[in-house]
N, C-alpha and C positions, 0 to 999 in steps of 0.2 A: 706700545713700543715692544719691538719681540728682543727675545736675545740674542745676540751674535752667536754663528755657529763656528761649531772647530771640526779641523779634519787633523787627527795626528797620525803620522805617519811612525807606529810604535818603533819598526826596524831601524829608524835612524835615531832614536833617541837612547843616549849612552851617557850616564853619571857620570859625575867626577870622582863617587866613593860609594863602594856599595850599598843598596837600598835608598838609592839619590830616587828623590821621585817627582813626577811632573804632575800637579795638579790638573784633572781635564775639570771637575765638576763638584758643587756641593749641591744637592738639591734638600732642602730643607736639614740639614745634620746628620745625609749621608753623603761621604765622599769615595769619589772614583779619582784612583792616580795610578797612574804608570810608574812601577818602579821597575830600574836596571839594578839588578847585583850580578857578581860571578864571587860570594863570599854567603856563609848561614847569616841568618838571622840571631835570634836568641827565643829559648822554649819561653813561652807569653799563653794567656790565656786573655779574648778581650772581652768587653764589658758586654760587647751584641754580639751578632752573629757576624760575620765574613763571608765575604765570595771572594778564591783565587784561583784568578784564571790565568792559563799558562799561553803567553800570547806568542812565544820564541824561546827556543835550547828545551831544556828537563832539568827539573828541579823532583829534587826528595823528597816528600812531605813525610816528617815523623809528626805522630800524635799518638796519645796516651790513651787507649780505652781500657776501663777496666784494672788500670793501674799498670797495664803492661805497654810498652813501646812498640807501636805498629808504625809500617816505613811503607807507601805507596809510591812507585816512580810515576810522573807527572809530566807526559809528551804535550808538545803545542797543542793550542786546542781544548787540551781538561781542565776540567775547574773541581776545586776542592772549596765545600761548604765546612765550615769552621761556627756550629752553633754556640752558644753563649755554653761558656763552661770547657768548652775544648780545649785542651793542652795541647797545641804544636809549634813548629819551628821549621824551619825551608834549608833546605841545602841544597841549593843550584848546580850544577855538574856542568863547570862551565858556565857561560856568560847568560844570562837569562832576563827576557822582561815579561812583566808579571803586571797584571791590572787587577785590582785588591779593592772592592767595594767595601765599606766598614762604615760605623757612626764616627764622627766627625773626632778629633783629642782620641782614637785606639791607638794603642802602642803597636 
């Protein structure tokens, strides 16, 4: 039996409250989801590594290296790796969707 495929069409997918997100996939206790915000997050460090990809708008990524706050702007397109231990937080500049691969329960 195969699995049902998806097509998401990210552009029209829009929260009811920032960091609202659309489950596409778990593949063994990693998940891929689309999230809409136009609001930050909160500074987190997770348990694995992260991939966030900038799928529409620009968003900020601060992160901590070295104990100092470093701020990257983040156009469609980029993706910011977040290895285990990283300290960062997102601040979207305006409305932005974001596909966020992580192990399964990350904050």
């Amino acid at each position: 039996m195969t699995a049902p495929m998806k097509i998401i069409r990210s552009r029209e997918f829009t929260g009811d409250r920032p960091w609202a997100a659309l489950d596409i996939a778990n593949m063994n206790g990693t998940t891929t989801r689309l999230h809409w915000t136009d609001q930050p997050y909160k500074w987190h460090t997770n348990e694995g590594e992260e991939v966030f990809a900038v799928l529409d708008g620009r968003v900020q990524m601060h992160y901590r290296e070295n104990g100092q706050e470093e701020i990257a702007t983040l156009e469609a397109g980029d993706v910011f790796f977040a290895g285990v231990g990283c300290e960062h937080v997102a601040h979207p500049l305006g409305a932005a969707r974001i596909l966020v691969v992580e192990r399964e329960g990350s904050v």
